[in-house]
N, C-alpha and C positions, 0 to 999 in steps of 0.2 A: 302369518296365520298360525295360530295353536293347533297343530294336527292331533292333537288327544283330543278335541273336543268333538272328532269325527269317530265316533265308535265302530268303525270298520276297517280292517286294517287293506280292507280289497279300494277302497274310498282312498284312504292315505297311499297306497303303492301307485294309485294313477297321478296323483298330485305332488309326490316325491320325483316319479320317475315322469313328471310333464308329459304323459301320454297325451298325442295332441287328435283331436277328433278324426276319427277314419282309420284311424292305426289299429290292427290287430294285437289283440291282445297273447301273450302266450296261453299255454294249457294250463287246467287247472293244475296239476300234477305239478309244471314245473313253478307255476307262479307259489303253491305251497311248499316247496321245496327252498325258496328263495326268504318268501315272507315266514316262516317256519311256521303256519297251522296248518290245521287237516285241512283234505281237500273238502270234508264233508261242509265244516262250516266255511271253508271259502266257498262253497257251492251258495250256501244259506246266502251270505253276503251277497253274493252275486245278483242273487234273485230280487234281495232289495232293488241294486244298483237297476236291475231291468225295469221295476217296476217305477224309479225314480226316470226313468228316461237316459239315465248316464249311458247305459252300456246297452247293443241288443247282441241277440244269439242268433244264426242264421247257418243254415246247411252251405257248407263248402266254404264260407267265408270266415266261420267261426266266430268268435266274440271281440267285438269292435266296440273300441269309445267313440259314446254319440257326442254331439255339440250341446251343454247345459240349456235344458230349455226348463222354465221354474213351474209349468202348467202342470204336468203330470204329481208331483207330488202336493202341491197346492190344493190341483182339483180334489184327488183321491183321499184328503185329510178331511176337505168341507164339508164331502157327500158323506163320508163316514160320521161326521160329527152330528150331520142333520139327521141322515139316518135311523142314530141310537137317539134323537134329541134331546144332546148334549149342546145346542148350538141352532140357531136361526137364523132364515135364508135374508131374516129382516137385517142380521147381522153383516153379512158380507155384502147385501145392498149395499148399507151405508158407505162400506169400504170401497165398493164400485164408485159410488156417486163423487166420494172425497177423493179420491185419484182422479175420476174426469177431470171435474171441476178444478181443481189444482193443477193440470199439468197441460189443462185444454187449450192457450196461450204457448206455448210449446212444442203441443204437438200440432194445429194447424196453420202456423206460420211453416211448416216444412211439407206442407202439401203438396203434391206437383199439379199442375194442369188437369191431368189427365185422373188425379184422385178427385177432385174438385165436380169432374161433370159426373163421373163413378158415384158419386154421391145424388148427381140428380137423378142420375137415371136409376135408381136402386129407390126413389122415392115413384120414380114413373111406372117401376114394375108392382110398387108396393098398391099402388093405386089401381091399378091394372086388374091386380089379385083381387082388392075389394068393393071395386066397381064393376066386374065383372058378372054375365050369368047367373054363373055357380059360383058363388064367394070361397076366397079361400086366405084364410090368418098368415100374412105376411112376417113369417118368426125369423125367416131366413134371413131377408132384405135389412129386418131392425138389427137384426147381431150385425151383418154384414155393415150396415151405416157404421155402427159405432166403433166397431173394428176399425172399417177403414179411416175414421180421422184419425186413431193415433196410430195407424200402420208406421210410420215414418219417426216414432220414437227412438231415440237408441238405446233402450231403458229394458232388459230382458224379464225385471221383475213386474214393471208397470204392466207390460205385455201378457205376461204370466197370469197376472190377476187378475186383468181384466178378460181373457180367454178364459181362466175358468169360471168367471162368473155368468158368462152367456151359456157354459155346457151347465151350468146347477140351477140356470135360469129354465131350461130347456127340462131337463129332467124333475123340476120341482112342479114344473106343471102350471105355473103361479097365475097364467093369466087364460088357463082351460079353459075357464065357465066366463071368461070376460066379453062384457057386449059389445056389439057390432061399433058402437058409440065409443066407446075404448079407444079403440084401432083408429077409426076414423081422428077422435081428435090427437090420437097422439102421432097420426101420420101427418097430418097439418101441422103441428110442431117441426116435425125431419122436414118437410120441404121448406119451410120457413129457415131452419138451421141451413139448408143446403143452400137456399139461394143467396144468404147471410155472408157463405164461405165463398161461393162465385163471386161476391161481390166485395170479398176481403172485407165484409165488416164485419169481424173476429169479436170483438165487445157484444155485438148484438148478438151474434152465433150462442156466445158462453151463456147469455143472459137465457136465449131461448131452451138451451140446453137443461138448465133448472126445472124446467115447469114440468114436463113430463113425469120428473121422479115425484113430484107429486099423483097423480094421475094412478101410478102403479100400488095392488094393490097389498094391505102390510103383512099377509101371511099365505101362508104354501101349501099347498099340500106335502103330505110326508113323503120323503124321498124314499124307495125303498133302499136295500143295501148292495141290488146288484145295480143302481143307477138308474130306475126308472120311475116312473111316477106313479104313485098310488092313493086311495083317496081312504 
């Protein structure tokens, strides 16, 4: 790996000196005494590294390397980009949809039993919510389905992108104002996909897994910039 191509030399000093996750870091004092900058912009660096997830800060424990996880800077790049609307959430859809789709074969031949019924019953609750009384939008249950079939990926990017797409999903707001009719036929799709998987027949799963992105609808409302939905 070319480590000039990481412009932080707090970034390169973890990956030279294979800081391995959980390890305490030294102070900043002595780490800039080592890597010869001020502490001030290793302070700067740092703050990146927090906000990328590498590193956190914490009273009595000090500053510890986290375990790479690719959500946090992923996510905080999208919201920003929809944001300033330099960028649309029609865009990272597609890139959801083309990783399902692509790696859907993959990820639920490693399902285990017990993700398999986790799937039906996350369609029982979803039903529950809109059959119910007082109706209530099952947002939870759907991130939670799609999550759970590639839970068993060993892919930390795939993971990455597809967790922030359910948090920009959530924050864009996209299916606010969507009808009752919505939900209903796209919960019939997930039970359909769920019983597909109980029944190991993964070709019918992927097939059913298509129709819904139809269904969804093709623009957002505008994200605002501290992450929440605005109209």
């Amino acid at each position: 790996m070319q480590l000039k191509k990481l412009d932080s030399e707090l970034l390169n000093y973890l990956i030279e000196h294979q800081v391995p996750p959980g390890e305490r870091l030294p102070t900043l004092v002595q780490m800039s005494d080592e890597i010869g900058i001020s502490v001030g912009k290793l302070r700067e660096q740092l703050e990146v590294a927090r906000s990328m997830g590498l590193v956190s800060v914490r009273p009595r424990l000090g500053t510890q390397r986290e375990p790479f996880d690719f959500l946090p800077a992923i996510r905080d790049s999208a919201l920003f980009g929809l944001a300033v609307g330099e960028a649309r959430f029609e865009e990272f859809s597609q890139l959801r949809q083309a990783i399902e789709s692509s790696m859907w074969m993959e990820a639920v031949v490693r399902l285990l039993p017990e993700d398999k019924q986790y799937l039906k019953e996350l369609t029982q609750q979803a039903w529950h919510k809109l059959r119910g009384d007082a109706v209530h939008i099952p947002n939870w249950e759907h991130r939670e389905f799609h999550l759970t079939v590639f839970k068993r990926l060993e892919n930390k990017f795939v993971k990455g992108v597809l967790e922030a797409y359910w948090d920009i999903y959530e924050a864009s707001e996209l299916t606010r104002w969507a009808s009752y009719q919505y939900w209903v036929d796209v919960w019939r799709y997930h039970e359909q996909i769920a019983d597909a998987i109980l029944e190991n027949d993964y070709e019918t799963g992927r097939e059913l897994l298509l129709e819904p992105f139809e269904l969804l609808p093709t623009s957002a409302n505008t994200v605002s910039p501290n992450g929440d939905g605005s109209r």
